[in-house]
Structure formats: structure tokens, C-alpha cells
N, C-alpha and C positions, 0 to 999 in steps of 0.2 A: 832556350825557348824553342827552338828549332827540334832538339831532338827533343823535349818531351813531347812535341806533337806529332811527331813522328812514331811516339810511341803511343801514343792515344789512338793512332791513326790502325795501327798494326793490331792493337787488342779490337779493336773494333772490327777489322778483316778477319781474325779470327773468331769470333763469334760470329759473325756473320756465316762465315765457311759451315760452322759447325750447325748450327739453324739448319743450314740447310741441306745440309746430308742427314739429319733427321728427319725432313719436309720429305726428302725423296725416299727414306727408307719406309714412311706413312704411307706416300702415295705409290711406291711399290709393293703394299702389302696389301690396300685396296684395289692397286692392281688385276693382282692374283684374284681377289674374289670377283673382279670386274671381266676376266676372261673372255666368257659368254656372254659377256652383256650381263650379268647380274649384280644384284649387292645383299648383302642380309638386311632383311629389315628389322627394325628392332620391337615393333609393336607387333600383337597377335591380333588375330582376327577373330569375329566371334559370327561373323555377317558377312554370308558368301556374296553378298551383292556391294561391298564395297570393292571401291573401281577406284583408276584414275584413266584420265584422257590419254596420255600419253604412254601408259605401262601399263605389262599384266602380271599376273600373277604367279609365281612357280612354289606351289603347296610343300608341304614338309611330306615324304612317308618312304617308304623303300622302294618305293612303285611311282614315285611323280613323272615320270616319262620326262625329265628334264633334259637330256641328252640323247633320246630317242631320233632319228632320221625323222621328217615331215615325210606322208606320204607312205609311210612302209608300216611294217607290223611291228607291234610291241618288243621291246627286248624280256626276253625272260617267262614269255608267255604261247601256247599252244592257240594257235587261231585256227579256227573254221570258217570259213567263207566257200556257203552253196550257192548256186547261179542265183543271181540278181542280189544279193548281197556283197557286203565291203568290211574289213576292219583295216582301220589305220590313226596312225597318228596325225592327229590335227596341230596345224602352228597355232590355232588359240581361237576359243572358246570362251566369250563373255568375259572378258579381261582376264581370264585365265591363259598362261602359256602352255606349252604342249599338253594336252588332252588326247584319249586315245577313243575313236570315234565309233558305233558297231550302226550300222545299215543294214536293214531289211527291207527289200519290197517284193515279197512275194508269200503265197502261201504255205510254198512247196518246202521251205527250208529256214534254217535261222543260223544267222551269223554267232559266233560266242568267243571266248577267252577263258583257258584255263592255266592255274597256277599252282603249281605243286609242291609241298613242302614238306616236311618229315612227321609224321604222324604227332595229333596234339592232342591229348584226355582234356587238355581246357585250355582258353585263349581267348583275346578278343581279335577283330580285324575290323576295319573302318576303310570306309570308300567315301568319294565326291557322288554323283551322277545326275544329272540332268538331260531334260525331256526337249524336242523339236516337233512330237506330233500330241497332240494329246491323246490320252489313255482312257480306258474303261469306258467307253464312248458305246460300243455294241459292243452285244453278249456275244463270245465266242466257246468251243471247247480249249482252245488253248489263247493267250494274252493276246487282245488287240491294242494293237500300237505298243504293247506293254513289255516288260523288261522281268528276267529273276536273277536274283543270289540268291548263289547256292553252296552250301558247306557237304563235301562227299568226303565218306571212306571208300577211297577206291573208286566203284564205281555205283555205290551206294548212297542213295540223296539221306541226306540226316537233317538238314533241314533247308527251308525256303522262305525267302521274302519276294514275293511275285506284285507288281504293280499291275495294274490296268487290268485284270481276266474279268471282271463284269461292274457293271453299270453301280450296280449295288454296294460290290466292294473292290473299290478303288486301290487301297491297301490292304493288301491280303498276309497273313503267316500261316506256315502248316504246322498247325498243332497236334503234333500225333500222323493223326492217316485224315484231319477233317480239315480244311483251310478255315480262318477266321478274319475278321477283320482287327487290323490294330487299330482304330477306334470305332470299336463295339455301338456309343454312343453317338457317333457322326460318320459323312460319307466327305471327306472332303477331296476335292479333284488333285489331281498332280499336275501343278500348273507346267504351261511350257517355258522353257528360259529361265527357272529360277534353278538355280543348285540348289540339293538337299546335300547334308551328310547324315549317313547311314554307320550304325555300328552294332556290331552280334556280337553280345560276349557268351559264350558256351563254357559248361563245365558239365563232366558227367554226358546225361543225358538229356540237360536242362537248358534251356539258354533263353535270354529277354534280347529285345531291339530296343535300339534307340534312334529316333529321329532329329536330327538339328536339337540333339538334346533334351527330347520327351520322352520319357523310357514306356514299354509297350512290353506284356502290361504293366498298369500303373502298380500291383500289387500281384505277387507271384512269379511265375513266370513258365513258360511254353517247353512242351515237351518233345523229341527230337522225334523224327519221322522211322527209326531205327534205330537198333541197341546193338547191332554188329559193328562192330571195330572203331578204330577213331576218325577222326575227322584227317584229313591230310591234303587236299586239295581245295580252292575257291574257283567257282565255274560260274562264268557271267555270258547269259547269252537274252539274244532278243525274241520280240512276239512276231506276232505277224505283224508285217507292214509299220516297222518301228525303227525311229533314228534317234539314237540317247547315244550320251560321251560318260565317260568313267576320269576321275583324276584322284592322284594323291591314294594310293589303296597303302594300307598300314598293318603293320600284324605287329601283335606284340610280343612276342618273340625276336623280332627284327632288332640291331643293334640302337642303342642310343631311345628306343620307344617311351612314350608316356602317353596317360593318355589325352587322346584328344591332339599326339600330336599333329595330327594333318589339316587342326584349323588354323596353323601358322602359315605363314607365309618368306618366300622371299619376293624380291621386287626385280623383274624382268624389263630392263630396259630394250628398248628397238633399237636395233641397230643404226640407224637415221639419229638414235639420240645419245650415241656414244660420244661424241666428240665435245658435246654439251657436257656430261660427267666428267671428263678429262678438263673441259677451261675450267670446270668449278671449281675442281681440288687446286689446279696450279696457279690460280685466280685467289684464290684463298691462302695456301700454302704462301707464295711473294709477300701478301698483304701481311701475314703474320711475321714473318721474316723480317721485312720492310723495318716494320713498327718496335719490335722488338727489341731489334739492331741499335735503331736510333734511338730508345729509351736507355740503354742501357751505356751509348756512346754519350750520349747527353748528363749520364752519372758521372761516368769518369772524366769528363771534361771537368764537373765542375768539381771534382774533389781535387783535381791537381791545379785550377786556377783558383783555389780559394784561398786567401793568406790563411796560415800558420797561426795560430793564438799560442801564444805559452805563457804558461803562470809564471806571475813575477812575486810570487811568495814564496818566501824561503823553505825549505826541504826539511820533512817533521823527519826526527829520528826514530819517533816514535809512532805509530797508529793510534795509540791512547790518549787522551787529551788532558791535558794538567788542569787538574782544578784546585782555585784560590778559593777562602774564605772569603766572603764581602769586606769593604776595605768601608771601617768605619769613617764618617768626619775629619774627626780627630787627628788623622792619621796623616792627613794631607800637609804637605810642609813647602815652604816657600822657598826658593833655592836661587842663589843668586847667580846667572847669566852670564859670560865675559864680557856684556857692556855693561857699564857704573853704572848707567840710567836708565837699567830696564828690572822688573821682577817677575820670574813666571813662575807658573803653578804645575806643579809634574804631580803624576801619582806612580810609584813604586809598584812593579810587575810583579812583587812577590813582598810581602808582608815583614820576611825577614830583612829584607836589605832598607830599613825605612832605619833612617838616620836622625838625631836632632840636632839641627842648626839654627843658630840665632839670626836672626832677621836682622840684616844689615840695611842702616839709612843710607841712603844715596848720596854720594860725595857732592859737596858745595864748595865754592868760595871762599878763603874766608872774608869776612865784612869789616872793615874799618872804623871806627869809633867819630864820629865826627868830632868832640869834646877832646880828643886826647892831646894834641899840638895847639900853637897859636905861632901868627903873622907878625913879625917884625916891622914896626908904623915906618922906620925911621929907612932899615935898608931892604925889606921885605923877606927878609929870610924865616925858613921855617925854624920854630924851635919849640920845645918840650912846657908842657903849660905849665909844668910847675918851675921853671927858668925864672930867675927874676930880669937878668941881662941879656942882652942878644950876645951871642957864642959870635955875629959876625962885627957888627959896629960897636958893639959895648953901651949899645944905650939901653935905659928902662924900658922893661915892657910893662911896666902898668899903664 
């Protein structure tokens, strides 16, 4: 008794043990993605204005500024910053994390970012950006409060998407050598604080925009400011008197690309809410542990206290089953028993072994004749009725 529980006791330690160097090699692996405070999240987004209270956002692209210093310039990028202007990295942006931020307040100059890459005949690139002052407000000669992308060969503009340069058109592209609006049929404003995504795909000397997924135009497409050399750099710079952030820039060229990857996200925890992700997993991890343990100790418990059943029917020699013909009436025979006074009824397990035996009457008695003797008057003695004398006095028995 004693050692089987002792062994019930030990398999249950051991699974237990083994649970849980998997629980840890889980939460060591979520670990690793937990570093920085982040986790992958597993849904995409389609809707830059989904938030939560407590986290933000860290977008998918080659360019998320995800590891960027708060405070300093972009990794990877050429800054310009003339008097009263700024570019840096922002800690977060409309529940977005690291954003890289461009300030302008003056007329004299404009802050910008550029990024260079090995010449491309065709490609797409995709950006986040959002507005803090509104745009296209008064007509200026160059963008008020307003923002451009720009695709150069060198130092050759091929093409533009300029926001805010006049009242009229709000969204402007340079078609050729004439700017146009991308929506021909409406003037609609650039609001403040909403993210847009932006994306140019070029081929040739052709290329369309897209907005949050409206392609522009809706039919054809825009032709490139220049037919000398390729495209090889993206230049983002500000208007006059303009504060906009960039996130998430993507080229497809970049490893791992699809498109549209920069409307993914991961999930940016505060560091304030790290030790919150940490009780969860090992808060969880135990509980599963816990439970498991004791399901599985609760098995073996009761397969070694359960009696044993074993057949008490005799052992076939064979897997095949013997089959008998049906056993007519007839065939049934009375067979007499070791006690005198009993008869039972058997049937033969096999047709050949059926015997004929005569039905034996049950042993009796035998019975006495009252008639056969007669009583002596004279001395009472027994004697044979057909006596004439008594065999003991010798008198008549008539």
C-alpha cells in the first residue's frame, strides 16, 4: 500500500516538473518578444484610429522608428533642420509608439528627411502621416501648414504628393509639369489628428496614389515630373509653418514586404504595465500546471485503486466459434442423477455425443400383501395362509 503511493506520488512529481519547464520555456520565449515592452499582436488593422487606453502602437515597415532614441534624429535618414525648425523622434503619437516628428515655424526654411536606396525602374513605398495644424487654409506660393512626398532621381523631383499648397486643392499630385487634385470631384480638408496612409506605386514613368485605400486616379494613372534616370531616393519635407509626424515608411523592396504591410501592427506595452504582462503569464502558466497535474494524478490514482476484474470463463483455443446445428425435441434424453429420487433434463453440447438410455422408475419399497399370512387364535403365532395347523401349538387354524 505504502509503496504504490509512493509511486503515484513520484509520477505525479514528475509531470508536474515536466509542465513546468515547458510553462517556462513559453514564457521565456514570450519573454524574448517582451524585451522592449512589446508583443506581436495577432490581428491587423485596417483603422488607424483604433487605440487602447493603456498601449500603443508599433506599425510593421523597415522604417517604424521602433528602436529609435526619443528626442534625436531618425536612424537611417539624412535630416535638415534650418533655424526655428525640429526633426525628431517622438515617444508616441495618437497611440502610436515611436513617430518621427518634422517642425516648421518659420518662412525662411523647412525642416525635411531623406532616404536613399539603390536606384528602382519600379516599386511601391507606403507611409503613415498625420497633421497638428491644418492645411490649405491660405493660398501661399509654396505649402501652408502643408507637407510633400517626394520620389528623386538624384536630385531630380519625378514625382509629388504635396498637401495643403491652396485652399482649392487641398490634395494636390504633380502630373507631368501641372499639379492636380486627387479628388478632381471634391475639396476635402486634411483633418488634424487623424492618421492617413499614403502609398505611390511607380513603374516606368507612370505611377497612381493611394489613400487609406482610394487609388487616385480612380482610372489611369499620373505621369512622372521627369524621364531622366530612376527613382532612388524618398524626400519628406515640411510647408511653411507646419507640424506633421511620419510612421511606419515601407518599400517593397525591403525584406519580408507585402503589401499594405505597415497597416499591421504590434502592441506596445508602457513600461508601468510590464509587470502586469509578466503576473499574467505566470498567473496562468501555475493555473495550468496546477490543473493538469491534478487531472492526470487523479487518473493514476484511480487506475491502481480499482479492483482487477478477470474473466472467469475458460480460455478459447480457438478465435473461431463452434457452430452446432439446432438441437431438435427429440433429441433431449432423461438421464438419471446419483440420487434414486431425482430425474434431470440435460442437453448434449454437441449432437454426436447424444446417447439412448431407458428411463428408469425410481426405487420403492417393496409392499407386503396383507392376504398372504394368517394369526394363530389359540397361540398367536404367525403362519402361511394356506397352513391348515399352527407350525407352533398344533391347533386348527380354521
Amino acid at each position: 500500500m505504502v509503496g504504490s503511493f509512493l509511486r503515484v506520488r513520484k509520477s505525479f512529481l514528475l509531470w508536474f516538473i515536466s509542465i513546468l519547464i515547458i510553462q517556462s520555456i513559453i514564457v521565456g520565449y514570450l519573454g524574448e518578444s517582451c524585451n522592449n515592452g512589446t508583443i506581436l499582436a495577432s490581428q491587423k488593422i485596417n483603422d488607424s484610429k483604433l487605440a487602447l487606453k493603456t498601449n500603443s502602437f508599433d506599425y510593421l515597415g523597415i522604417y517604424s522608428f521602433t528602436n529609435d532614441a526619443v528626442r534625436k534624429n531618425p536612424a537611417g535618414w539624412i535630416v535638415s533642420e534650418p533655424s526655428s525648425t525640429y526633426v525628431e523622434v517622438d515617444a508616441e503619437k495618437l497611440d502610436r509608439n515611436k513617430v518621427v516628428q518634422l517642425y516648421d515655424n518659420s518662412y525662411s526654411g523647412d525642416s525635411s528627411i531623406n532616404n536613399f536606396f539603390g536606384a528602382k525602374a519600379n516599386g511601391t513605398i507606403e507611409v503613415w502621416f498625420i497633421t497638428e495644424r491644418a492645411v490649405g487654409d491660405v493660398d501661399h506660393t509654396w505649402a501652408s501648414n502643408g507637407f510633400t512626398f517626394n520620389l528623386y532621381s538624384s536630385s531630380t523631383r519625378k514625382v509629388c504628393v504635396q498637401l495643403g499648397r491652396w485652399t482649392y486643392m487641398k490634395w494636390g499630385v504633380l502630373d507631368g509639369a501641372t499639379f492636380k487634385s486627387l479628388y478632381p470631384a471634391q475639396n476635402p480638408p486634411v483633418n488634424i489628428n487623424q492618421w492617413y496612409h499614403l502609398r505611390i506605386e511607380f513603374a516606368g514613368n507612370k505611377f497612381i496614389v493611394w489613400v487609406d485605400g482610394v487609388r487616385c486616379p480612380t482610372t489611369g494613372d499620373y505621369t512622372m515630373a521627369s524621364d531622366s534616370g530612376t527613382i532612388d531616393n524618398f524626400f519628406i519635407q515640411t510647408g511653411y509653418y507646419s507640424n506633421f509626424y511620419v510612421d511606419a515608411v515601407d518599400y517593397s523592396w525591403a525584406p519580408g514586404y507585402y503589401t499594405n504591410r505597415n497597416m499591421e501592427y504590434e502592441i506596445h506595452l508602457e513600461n508601468g504595465n510590464d509587470w502586469v504582462l509578466w503576473m499574467i503569464i505566470i498567473i496562468c502558466g501555475i493555473a495550468i500546471t496546477v490543473v493538469t497535474s491534478l487531472l492526470i494524478y487523479r487518473r493514476q490514482h484511480i487506475q491502481r485503486t480499482q479492483p482487477r476484474i478477470e474473466s472467469t470463463l475458460p480460455l478459447q483455443r480457438s478465435h473461431r466459434r463452434r457452430s452446432y446445428p439446432p438441437i431438435a425435441p427429440q433429441q433431449i434424453e432423461t438421464v438419471r442423477t446419483p440420487s434414486p429420487h431425482y430425474n434431470t433434463i440435460r442437453i448434449p453440447p454437441n449432437p454426436e455425443e447424444i446417447e439412448t438410455i431407458p428411463i428408469e422408475q425410481p426405487l420403492q419399497p417393496p409392499i407386503e400383501s396383507v392376504t398372504s399370512f394368517i394369526y394363530c387364535t389359540s397361540c398367536g403365532a404367525r403362519c402361511e395362509k394356506d397352513q391348515l395347523f399352527c407350525t407352533t401349538c398344533g391347533s386348527s387354524l380354521d
